[in-house]
LUMTIDO-899304 format. One line per 5 residues: number of its first residue (from 1); for each residue x negated, y negated, z of N, C-alpha, C, O. Coordinates in Angstrom, 1 decimal. Each point is the difference from the previous one (the first is absolute). Example, Ala and Ser with C-alpha at 12.3 -4.5 7.8 and 13.67 -1.06 7.14 Angstrom:
LUMTIDO-899304
1	-13.2:5.7:7.8:0.9:-1.2:0.0:-0.9:-1.2:0.0:-1.0:0.0:0.7 ~ 1.4:-1.1:-1.4:-0.9:-1.1:0.0:0.8:-1.1:0.8:-0.5:-1.1:0.1
***
This chain:
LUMTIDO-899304
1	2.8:24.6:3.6:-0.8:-0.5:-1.1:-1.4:-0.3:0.5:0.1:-0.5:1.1 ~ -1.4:0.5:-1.5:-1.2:0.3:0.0:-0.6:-1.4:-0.6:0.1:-0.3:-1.2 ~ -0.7:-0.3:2.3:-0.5:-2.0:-0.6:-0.9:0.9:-0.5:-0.5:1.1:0.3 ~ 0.2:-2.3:-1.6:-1.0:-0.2:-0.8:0.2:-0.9:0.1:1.0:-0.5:0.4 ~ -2.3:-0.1:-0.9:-0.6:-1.6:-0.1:0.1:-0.4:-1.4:0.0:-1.2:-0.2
6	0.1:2.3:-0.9:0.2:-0.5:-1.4:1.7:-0.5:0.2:0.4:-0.3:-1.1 ~ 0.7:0.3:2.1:1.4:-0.1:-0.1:0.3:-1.9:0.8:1.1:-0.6:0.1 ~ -2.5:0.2:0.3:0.5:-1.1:0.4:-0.5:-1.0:-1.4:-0.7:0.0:-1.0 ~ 1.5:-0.9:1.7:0.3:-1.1:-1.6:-0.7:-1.3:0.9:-0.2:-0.2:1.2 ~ -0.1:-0.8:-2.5:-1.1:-1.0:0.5:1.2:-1.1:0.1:1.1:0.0:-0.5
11	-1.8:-0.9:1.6:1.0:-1.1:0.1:0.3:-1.0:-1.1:-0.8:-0.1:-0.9 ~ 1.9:-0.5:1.1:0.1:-0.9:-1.3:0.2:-1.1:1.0:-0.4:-1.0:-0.5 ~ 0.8:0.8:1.7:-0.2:-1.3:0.6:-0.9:0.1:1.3:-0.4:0.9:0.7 ~ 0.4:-2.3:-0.7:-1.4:0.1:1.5:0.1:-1.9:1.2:0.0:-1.2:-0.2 ~ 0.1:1.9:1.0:0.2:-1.1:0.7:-1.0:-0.9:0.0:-1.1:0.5:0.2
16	1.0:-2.3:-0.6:-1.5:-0.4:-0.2:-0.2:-0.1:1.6:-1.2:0.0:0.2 ~ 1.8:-0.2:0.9:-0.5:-0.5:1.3:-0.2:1.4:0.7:-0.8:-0.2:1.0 ~ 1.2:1.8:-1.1:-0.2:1.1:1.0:-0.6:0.8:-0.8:-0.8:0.7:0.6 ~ 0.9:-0.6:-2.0:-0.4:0.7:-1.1:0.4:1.5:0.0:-0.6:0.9:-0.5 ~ 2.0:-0.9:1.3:1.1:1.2:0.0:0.1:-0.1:-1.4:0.0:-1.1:-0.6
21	0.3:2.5:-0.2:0.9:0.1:-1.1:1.0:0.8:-0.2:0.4:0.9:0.8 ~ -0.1:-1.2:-1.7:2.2:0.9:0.0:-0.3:-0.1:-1.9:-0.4:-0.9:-0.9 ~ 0.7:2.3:0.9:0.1:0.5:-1.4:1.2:-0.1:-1.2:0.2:0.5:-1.2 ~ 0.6:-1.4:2.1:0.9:-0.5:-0.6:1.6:1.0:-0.7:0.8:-0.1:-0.9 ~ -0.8:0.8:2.1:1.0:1.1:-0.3:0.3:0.3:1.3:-0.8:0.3:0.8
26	2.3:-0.3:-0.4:0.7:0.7:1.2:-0.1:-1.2:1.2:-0.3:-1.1:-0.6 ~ 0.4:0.9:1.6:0.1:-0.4:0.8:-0.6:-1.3:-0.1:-1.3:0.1:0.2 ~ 1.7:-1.6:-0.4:-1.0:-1.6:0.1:-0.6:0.4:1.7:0.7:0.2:1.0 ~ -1.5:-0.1:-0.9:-1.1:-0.4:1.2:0.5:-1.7:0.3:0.5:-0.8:-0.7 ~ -0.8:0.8:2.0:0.7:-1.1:0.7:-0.9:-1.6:-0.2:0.5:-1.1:0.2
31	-1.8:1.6:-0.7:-0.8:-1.2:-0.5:0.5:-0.2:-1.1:0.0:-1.1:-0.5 ~ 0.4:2.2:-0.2:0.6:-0.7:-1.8:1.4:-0.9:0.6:0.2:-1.2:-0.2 ~ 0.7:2.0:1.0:1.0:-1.1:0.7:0.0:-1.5:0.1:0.6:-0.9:-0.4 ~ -1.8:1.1:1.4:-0.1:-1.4:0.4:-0.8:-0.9:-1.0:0.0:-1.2:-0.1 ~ -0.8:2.1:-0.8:-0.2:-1.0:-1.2:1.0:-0.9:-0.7:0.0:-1.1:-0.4
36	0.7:2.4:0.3:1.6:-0.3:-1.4:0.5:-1.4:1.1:0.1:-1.1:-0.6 ~ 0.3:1.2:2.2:0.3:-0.9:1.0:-0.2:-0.9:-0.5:0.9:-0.6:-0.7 ~ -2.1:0.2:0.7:-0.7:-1.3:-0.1:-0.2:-0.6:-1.3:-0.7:-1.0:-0.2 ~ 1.2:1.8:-0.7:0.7:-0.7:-1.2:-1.4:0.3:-1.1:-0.2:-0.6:-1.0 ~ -0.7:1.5:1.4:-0.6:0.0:-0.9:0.2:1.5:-0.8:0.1:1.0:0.7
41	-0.1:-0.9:-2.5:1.1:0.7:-0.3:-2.0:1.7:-0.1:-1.1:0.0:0.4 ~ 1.8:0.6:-0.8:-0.9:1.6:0.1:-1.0:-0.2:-1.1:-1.1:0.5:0.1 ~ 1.5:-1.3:-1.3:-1.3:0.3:-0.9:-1.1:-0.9:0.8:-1.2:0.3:-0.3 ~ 1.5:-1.3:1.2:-1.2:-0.6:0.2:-1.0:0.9:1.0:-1.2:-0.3:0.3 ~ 1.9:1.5:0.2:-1.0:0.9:1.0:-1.4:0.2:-1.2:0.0:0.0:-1.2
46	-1.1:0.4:2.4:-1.2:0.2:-0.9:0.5:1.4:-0.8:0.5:0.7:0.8 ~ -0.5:-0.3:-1.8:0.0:1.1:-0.6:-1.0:0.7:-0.6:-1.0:-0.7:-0.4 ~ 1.0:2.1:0.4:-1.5:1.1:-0.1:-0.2:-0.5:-1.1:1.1:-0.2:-0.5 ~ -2.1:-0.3:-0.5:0.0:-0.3:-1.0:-0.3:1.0:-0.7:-0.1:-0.1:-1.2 ~ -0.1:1.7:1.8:0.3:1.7:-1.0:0.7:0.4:0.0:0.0:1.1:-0.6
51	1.5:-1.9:1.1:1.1:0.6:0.4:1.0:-0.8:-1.3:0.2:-1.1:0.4 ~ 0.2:1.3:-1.3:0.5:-0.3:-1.0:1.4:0.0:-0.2:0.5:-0.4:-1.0
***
């Protein structure tokens, strides 16, 4: 399969302290982990505000 750049998808979350994001599909990234850890729940991650 042949990347294009029109096939990637905008993040819908964003780390506020590394400002990694995870598009919110397939695999939790290990900072969403240790967020969920620490008891804080996913809507509070910064979210794309284009990402709807």
């Amino acid at each position: 399969m042949e990347y294009n750049n029109q096939t990637r998808q905008n993040f819908k979350y964003k780390n506020p302290k590394t400002g990694e994001t995870w598009v919110g599909k397939g695999r939790k990234p290990l900072w969403v982990l240790d967020w969920e850890k620490a008891g804080c729940p996913q809507d509070k991650m910064i979210e794309n505000p284009t990402k709807k």
